[in-house]
Every structure is written in C-alpha cells, then in structure tokens.
C-alpha positions as CSV (number, residue, x, y, z in Angstrom):
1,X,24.0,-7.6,29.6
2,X,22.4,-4.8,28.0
3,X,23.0,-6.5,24.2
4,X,21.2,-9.7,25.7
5,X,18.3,-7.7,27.4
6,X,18.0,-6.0,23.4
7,X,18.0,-9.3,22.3
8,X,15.7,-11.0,24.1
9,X,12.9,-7.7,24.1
10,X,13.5,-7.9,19.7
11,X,13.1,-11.9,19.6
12,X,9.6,-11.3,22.1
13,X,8.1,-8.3,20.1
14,X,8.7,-10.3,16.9
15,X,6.9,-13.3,18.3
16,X,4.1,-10.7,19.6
17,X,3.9,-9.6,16.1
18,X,3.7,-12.8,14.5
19,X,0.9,-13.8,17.0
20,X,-1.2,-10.9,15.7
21,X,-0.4,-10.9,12.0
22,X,-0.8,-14.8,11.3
23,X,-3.4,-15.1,9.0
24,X,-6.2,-17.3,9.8
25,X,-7.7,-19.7,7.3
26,X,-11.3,-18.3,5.7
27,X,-13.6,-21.1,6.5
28,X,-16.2,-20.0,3.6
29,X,-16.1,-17.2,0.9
30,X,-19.0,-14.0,1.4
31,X,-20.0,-15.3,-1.8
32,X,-21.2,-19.2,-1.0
33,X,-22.6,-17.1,2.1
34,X,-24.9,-15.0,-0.3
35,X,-25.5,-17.9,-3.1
36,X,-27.8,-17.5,-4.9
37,X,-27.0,-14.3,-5.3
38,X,-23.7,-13.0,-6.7
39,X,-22.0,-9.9,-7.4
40,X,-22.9,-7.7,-10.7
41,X,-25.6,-10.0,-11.2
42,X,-29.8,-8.7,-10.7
43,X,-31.4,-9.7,-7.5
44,X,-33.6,-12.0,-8.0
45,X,-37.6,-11.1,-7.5
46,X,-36.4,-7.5,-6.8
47,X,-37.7,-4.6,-9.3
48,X,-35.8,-1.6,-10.4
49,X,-32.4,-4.1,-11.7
50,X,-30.3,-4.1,-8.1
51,X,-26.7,-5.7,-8.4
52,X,-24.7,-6.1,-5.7
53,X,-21.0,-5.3,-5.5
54,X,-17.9,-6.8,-4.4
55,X,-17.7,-6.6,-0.6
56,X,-15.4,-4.2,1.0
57,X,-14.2,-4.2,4.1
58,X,-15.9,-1.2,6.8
59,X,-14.6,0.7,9.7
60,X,-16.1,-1.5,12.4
61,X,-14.8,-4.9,11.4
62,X,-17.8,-5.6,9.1
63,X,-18.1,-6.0,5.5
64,X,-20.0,-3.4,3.3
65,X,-21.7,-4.5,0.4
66,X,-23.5,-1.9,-2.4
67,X,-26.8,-2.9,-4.0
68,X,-27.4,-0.3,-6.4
69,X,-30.1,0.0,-9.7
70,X,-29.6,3.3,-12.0
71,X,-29.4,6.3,-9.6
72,X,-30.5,4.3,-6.6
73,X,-27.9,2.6,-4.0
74,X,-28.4,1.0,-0.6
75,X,-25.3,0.3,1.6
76,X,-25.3,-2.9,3.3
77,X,-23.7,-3.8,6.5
78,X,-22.7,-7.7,7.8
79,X,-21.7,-7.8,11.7
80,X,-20.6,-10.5,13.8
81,X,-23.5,-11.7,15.8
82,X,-24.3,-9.5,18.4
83,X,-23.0,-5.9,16.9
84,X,-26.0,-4.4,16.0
85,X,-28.9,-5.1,18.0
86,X,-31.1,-3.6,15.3
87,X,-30.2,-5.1,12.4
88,X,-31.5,-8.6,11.3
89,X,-30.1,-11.7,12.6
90,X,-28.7,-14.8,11.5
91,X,-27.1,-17.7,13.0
92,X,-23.6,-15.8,12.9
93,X,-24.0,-12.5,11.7
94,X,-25.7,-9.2,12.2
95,X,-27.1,-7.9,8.3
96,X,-28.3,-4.1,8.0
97,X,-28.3,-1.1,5.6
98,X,-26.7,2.2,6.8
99,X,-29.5,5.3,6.5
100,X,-26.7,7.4,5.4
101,X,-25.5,5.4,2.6
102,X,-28.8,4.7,1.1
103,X,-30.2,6.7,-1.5
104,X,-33.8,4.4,-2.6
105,X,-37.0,4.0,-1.9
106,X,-38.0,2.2,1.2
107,X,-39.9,-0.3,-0.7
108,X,-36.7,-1.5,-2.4
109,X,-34.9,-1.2,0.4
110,X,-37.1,-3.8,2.7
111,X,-37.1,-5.7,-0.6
112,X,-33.1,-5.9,-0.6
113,X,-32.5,-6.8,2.2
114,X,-35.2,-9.1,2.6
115,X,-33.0,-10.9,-0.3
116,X,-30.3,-10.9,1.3
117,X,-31.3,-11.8,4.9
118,X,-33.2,-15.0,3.4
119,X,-29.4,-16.0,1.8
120,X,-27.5,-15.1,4.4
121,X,-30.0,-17.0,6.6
122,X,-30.4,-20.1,4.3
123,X,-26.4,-20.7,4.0
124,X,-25.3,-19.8,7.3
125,X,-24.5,-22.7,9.3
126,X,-23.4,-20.8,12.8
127,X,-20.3,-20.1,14.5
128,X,-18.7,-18.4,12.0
129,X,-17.1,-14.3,12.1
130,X,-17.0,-11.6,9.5
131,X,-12.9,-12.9,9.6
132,X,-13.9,-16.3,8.8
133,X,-14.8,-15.1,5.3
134,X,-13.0,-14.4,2.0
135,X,-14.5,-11.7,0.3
136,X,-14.4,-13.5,-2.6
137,X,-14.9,-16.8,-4.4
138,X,-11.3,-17.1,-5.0
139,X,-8.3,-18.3,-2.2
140,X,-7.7,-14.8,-0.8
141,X,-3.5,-14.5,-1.2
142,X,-1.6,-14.5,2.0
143,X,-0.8,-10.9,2.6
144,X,-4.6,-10.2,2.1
145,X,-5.7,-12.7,4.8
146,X,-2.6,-10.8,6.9
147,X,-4.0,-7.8,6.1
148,X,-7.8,-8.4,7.3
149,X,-6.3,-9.8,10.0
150,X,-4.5,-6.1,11.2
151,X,-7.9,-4.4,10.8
152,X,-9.3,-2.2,13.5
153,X,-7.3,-1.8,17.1
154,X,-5.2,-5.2,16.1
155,X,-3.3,-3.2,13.6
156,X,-2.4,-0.4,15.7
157,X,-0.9,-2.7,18.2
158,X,1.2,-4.6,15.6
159,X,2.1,-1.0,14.0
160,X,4.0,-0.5,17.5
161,X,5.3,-3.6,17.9
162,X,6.9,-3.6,14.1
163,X,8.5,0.3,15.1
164,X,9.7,-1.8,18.5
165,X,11.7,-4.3,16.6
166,X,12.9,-2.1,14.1
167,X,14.4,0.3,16.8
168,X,16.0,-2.4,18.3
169,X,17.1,-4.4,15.2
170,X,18.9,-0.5,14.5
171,X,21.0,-0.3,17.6
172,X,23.7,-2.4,15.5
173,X,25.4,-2.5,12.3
174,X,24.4,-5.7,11.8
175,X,20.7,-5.3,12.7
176,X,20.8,-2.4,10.8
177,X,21.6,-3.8,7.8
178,X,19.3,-6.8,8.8
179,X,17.0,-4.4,9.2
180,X,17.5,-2.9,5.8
181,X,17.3,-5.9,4.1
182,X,13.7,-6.7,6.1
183,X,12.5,-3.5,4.9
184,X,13.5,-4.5,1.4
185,X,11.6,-7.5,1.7
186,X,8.4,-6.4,3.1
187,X,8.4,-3.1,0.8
188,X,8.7,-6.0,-2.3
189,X,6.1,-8.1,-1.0
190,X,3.5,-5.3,-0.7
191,X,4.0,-4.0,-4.0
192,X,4.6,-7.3,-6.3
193,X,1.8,-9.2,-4.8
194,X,-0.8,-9.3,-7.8
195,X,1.6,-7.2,-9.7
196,X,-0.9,-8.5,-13.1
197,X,-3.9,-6.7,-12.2
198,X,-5.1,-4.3,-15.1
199,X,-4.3,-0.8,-15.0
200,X,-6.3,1.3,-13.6
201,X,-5.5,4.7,-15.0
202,X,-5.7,5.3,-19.2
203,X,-2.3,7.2,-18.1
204,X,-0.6,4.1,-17.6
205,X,-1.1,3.1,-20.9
206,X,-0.1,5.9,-22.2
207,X,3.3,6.2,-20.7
208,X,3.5,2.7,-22.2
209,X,2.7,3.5,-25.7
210,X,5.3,6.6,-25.3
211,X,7.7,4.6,-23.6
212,X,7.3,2.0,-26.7
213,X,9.2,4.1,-29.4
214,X,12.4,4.2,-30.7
215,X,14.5,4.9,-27.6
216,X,15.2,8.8,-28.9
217,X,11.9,9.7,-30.8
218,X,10.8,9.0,-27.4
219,X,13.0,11.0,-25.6
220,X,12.6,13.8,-27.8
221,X,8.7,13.2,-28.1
222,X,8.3,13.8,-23.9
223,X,10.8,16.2,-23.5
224,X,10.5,18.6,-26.2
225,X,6.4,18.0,-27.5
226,X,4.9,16.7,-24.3
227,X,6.8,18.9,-22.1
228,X,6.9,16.4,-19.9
229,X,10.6,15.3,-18.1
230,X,11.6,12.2,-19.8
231,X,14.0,10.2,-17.6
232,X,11.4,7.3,-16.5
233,X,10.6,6.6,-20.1
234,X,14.4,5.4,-20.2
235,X,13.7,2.5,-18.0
236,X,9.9,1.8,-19.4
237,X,11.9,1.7,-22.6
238,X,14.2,-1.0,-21.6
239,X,12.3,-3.1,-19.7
240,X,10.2,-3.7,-22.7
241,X,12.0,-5.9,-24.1
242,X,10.8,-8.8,-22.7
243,X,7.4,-7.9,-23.4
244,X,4.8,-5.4,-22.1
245,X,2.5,-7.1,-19.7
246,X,1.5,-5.6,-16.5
247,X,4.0,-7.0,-14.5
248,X,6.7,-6.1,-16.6
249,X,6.2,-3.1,-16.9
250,X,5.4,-2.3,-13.7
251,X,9.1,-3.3,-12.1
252,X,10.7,-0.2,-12.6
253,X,8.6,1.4,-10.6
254,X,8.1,-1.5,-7.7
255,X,11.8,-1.8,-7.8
256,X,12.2,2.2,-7.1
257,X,9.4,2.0,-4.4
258,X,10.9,-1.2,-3.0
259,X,14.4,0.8,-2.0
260,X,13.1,4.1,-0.7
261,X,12.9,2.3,2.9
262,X,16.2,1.1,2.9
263,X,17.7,4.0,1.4
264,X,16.3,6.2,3.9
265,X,17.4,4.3,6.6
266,X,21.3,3.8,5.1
267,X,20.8,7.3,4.3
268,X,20.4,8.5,7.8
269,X,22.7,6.2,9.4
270,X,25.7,7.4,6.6
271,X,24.8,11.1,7.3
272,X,25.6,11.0,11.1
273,X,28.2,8.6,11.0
274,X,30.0,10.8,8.5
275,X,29.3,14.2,10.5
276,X,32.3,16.4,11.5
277,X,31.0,16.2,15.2
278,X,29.9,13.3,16.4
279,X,26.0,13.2,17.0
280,X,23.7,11.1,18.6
281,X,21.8,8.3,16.6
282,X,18.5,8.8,15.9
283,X,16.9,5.7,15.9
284,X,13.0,6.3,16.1
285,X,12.9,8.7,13.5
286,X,14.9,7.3,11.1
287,X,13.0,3.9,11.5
288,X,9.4,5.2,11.0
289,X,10.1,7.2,8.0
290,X,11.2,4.3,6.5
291,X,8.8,2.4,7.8
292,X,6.4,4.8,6.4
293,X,8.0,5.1,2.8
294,X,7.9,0.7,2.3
295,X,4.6,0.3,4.0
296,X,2.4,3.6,3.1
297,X,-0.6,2.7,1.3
298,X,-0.3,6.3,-1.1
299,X,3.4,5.1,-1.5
300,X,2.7,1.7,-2.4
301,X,0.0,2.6,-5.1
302,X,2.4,5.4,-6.8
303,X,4.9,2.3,-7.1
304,X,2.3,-0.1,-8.5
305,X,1.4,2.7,-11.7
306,X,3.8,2.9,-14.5
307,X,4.6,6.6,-13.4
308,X,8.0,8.6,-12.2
309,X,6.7,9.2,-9.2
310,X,8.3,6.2,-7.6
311,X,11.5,6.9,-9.3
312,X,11.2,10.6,-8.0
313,X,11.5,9.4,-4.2
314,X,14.4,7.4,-4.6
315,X,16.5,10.0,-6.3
316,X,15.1,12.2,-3.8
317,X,16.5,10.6,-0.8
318,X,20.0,10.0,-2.4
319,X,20.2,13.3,-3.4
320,X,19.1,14.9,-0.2
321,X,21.2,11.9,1.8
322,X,24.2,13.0,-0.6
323,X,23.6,16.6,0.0
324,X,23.6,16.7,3.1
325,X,26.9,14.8,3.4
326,X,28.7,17.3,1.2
327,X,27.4,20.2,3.3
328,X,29.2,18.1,6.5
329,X,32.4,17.1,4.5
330,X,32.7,18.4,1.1
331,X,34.6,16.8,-1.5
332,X,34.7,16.5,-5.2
333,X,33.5,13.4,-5.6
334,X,30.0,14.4,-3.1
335,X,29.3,17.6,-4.7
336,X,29.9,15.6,-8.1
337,X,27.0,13.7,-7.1
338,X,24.6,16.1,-5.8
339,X,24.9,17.8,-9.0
340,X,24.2,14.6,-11.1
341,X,21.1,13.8,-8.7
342,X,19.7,17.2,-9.2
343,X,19.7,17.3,-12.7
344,X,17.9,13.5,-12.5
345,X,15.4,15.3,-10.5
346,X,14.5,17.7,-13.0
347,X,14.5,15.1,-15.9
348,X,12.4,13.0,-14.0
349,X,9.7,15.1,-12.2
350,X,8.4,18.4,-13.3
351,X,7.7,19.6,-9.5
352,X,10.9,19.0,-8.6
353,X,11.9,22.7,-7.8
354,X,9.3,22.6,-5.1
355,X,11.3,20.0,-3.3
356,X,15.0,21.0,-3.9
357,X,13.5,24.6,-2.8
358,X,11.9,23.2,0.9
359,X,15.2,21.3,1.0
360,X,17.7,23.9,0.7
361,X,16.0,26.2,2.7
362,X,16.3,23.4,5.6
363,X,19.7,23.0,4.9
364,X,20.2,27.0,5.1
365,X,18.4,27.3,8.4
366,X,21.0,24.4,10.6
C-alpha cells in the first residue's frame, strides 16, 4: 500500500512539474517588437550615439534593456500591461527607465525612451506578455524557453516539486539509480546546451595553448614553471585530438560537472549502506546536495570553462565518499584509494589542502 501511495504522489508531482516547466512558444522576438531599432546599433534621431543592448531578463518578470552613449547609460524596463502604472503604455506592455539605473541627462533620457515607446507602440499588436517574447531574433533553444518559463515564484514551486520526486524516486534501489541516471541527464543538458559559444575568459585559451604541447613539455611546463598542478592538462591534452573547437575542449570539464550529482548521491547511499551499524537513510539531504551540484548555476559555469575546477569536485566527492568508507570498514584496497584520490587532489587543484583540512577535521570530530 505504502509503495503504491509513493507511487502515485512521484507520478503526480512529476506531472505538476511538467505543467510548470513546459515551455511556451514565443509568439514574436523583443527585437521585431523594437524594429527599427536594434541592438548595438545608434538610435535613430537621438544625440550623444545611444545603443541599445541585448535584453536581459529583471527581477520582476520584465525585461531590462541598457541604452548607453560613452559614460552615459539609462536602464530600461518592459512590463506586462498593467505593472507599472507610471510608466508609458502600449497595447501589451508597460515601458519605463529605472532612476537608479540611469546615469544621463534628462533630455536624453525623455529622448530614449520617446524612441522606444514610438517602436514599441508602432509594432505592438495587443495581447501579448513579456513571456511571449524571445529576447532575441533567433529561435530561443528549449531549455531557455524552460528556463524563462521558471522565473519569479514559478521556479520556486517547481524547485520543491523536483526535491519531492527526487526524495521519493530515492526510497528504492531502483529509483535511486533512476534517479542517478535523471540527474546525469539533466546535469548534461544544462551544461552541453550551446556548448560552442566563445570563451569568455583569455584563461581559457591559455590552458588551451598549455594543454597543446607535447604531452610532457606540458606537464613539466605547469608543474615545475607555472607552478600550477598539472593533472587537468592530461585530459585537455588528449581530447585534442580531434581538434580544438569550443566544444571539444570543453567535454572534460562538462563530463566532470555532469557526474558530481550522481556521484554524490551513490556516494551517500554506499557510505551508509556499508556502515558497521546500520543507520538511517538520509534521503533529503543527500538529494538536494546533488541536486544542487547538477543544477547550480556557479557549478554549471565552472564546468562550461576549460578549468580544473570541475574536475576538482568530482575527485572531491570520491575521495571524501571513499574516505569515509575506510574510516567505517577499513581495508587495503579503501585506504589504497584514498591515498590515490588525495594525491589527484593536489595535482589537480592548488587549494586543495584547505578542503582535505575541513574534511579531516569533520571526520576527527564523529
């Protein structure tokens, strides 16, 4: 009875979560909104050079939008209809500039957004919302459209309602491991989607120039010149043999970031399945700090750069998930392993010590 009652409360938090996730189809792009003006591109019969930006999304389910010329910038706000009685209105939306965000004189400001009122106005044919729009000319991707979609108090609810099913997807071994695998999966999709954008840090590039030499120059190069650990240069080696675009040699790091999830959550269920008293599973925690580790936006932008940092975390959780084993039921082939991870730790990351410090002196105080 109680497996069926599970059942059922997983299979009608899933469809809850669906329902708020599914993306809805942009009806028009910001950009055919604003023609004819366009981002990067001088306002037309405005002084002082003002170009717009790309839109962004804001706090409040609007989109923000920077016109700025040389020192000056004004922020720019578009509201559904009916958000902000101040503002200026057009058929669908609410357009106004934030006072805090501005930095110009008033002149150009009522000349801005006179601009931009008189486009928003001209192409706006009614009954249309800020999450009708793509922000840009292009077919927004699906997990973008997903993403809008979980802005504001909508995300929160499906944040609970993904920690639901999880926590009741663990209370097996099967939906564990199902569970695992969905992690996997989700972890991979929001790190490989647009995987060929250009780097954005000259650091990239230069792990990738390192990374490019003869495999022991450049071993020797970051370890004994650079000071700089050398392991991830190993894998940035290899991978470059079939070529060094950005999506290739960004997959050891998206691969690294993809398992931390999963390997936290194996991780925890090994530990206390393996301890010499049997414990209590904990369910909850285990599932949001894996939860956390696949879907983290700092975690998924560390696995998107051609850095260690991503590699750092998953030998970080095996070793600690190892370690902690050994200390319950040492053996040879356990303590074999902890010493192997913590050497890769140190050849990997130079802050390493910080961890393994805060982690033995856990370990010392159970």
């Amino acid at each position: 009875m109680a497996r069926a009652v599970r059942s059922a409360a997983t299979v009608a938090m899933a469809v809850a979560l669906v329902w708020i996730a599914w993306p809805r189809a942009a009806q028009t792009s910001l950009q055919a909104l604003l023609r004819p003006l366009a981002p990067y591109r001088p306002i037309p019969g405005v002084t002082g050079g003002y170009t717009l930006s790309e839109a962004a999304p804001g706090h409040e389910g609007d989109l923000v939008l920077a016109a700025t010329g040389g020192a000056q910038r004004i922020e720019i706000h578009i509201l559904d209809r009916g958000s902000w009685p101040e503002a200026a209105h057009t058929p669908s939306f609410d357009v106004g500039y934030e006072v805090y965000g501005t930095h110009a004189p008033a002149s150009d400001v009522a000349a801005v957004m006179t601009a931009v009122v008189d486009a928003v106005r001209a192409n706006d044919p009614g009954n249309l919302r800020v999450a009708d729009l793509a922000r840009r000319s292009h077919t927004p991707s699906t997990l973008e459209r997903i993403l809008d979609r979980l802005r504001g108090g909508r995300g929160f609810v499906a944040g609970g309602l993904l920690v639901g099913v999880s926590v009741l997807l663990a209370q097996s071994s099967a939906g564990y491991c199902t569970l695992a695998l969905l992690l996997a999966g989700l972890g991979l999709w929001l790190r490989a989607t647009s995987l060929g954008l250009p780097f954005a840090l000259d650091l990239d590039v230069q792990q990738l120039f390192t990374a490019h030499l003869p495999l022991l120059e450049g071993v020797w190069s970051t370890a004994f010149h650079n000071r700089h650990p050398p392991l991830m240069f190993l894998p940035l080696h290899a991978v470059q043999r079939w070529g060094q675009s950005e999506v290739v040699v960004r997959l050891p790091a998206v691969i690294a970031g993809t398992l931390i999830g999963p390997a936290i959550l194996i991780g925890a269920r090994w530990i206390r399945a393996e301890a010499a008293q049997a414990r209590p599973p904990r369910y909850l925690a285990a599932v949001c700090a894996a939860l956390a580790a696949a879907a983290s936006p700092i975690f998924i932008d560390r696995s998107r750069e051609v850095t260690e940092l991503a590699l750092f975390g998953l030998l970080a959780v095996l070793t600690v998930a190892v370690a902690l084993r050994a200390n319950q039921r040492p053996t040879a082939v356990t303590l074999a392993v902890v010493a192997v991870g913590h050497a890769l730790l140190f050849w990997t990351y130079y802050l390493a010590v910080f961890a393994l410090v805060g982690f033995f002196y856990l370990l010392g105080a159970e």
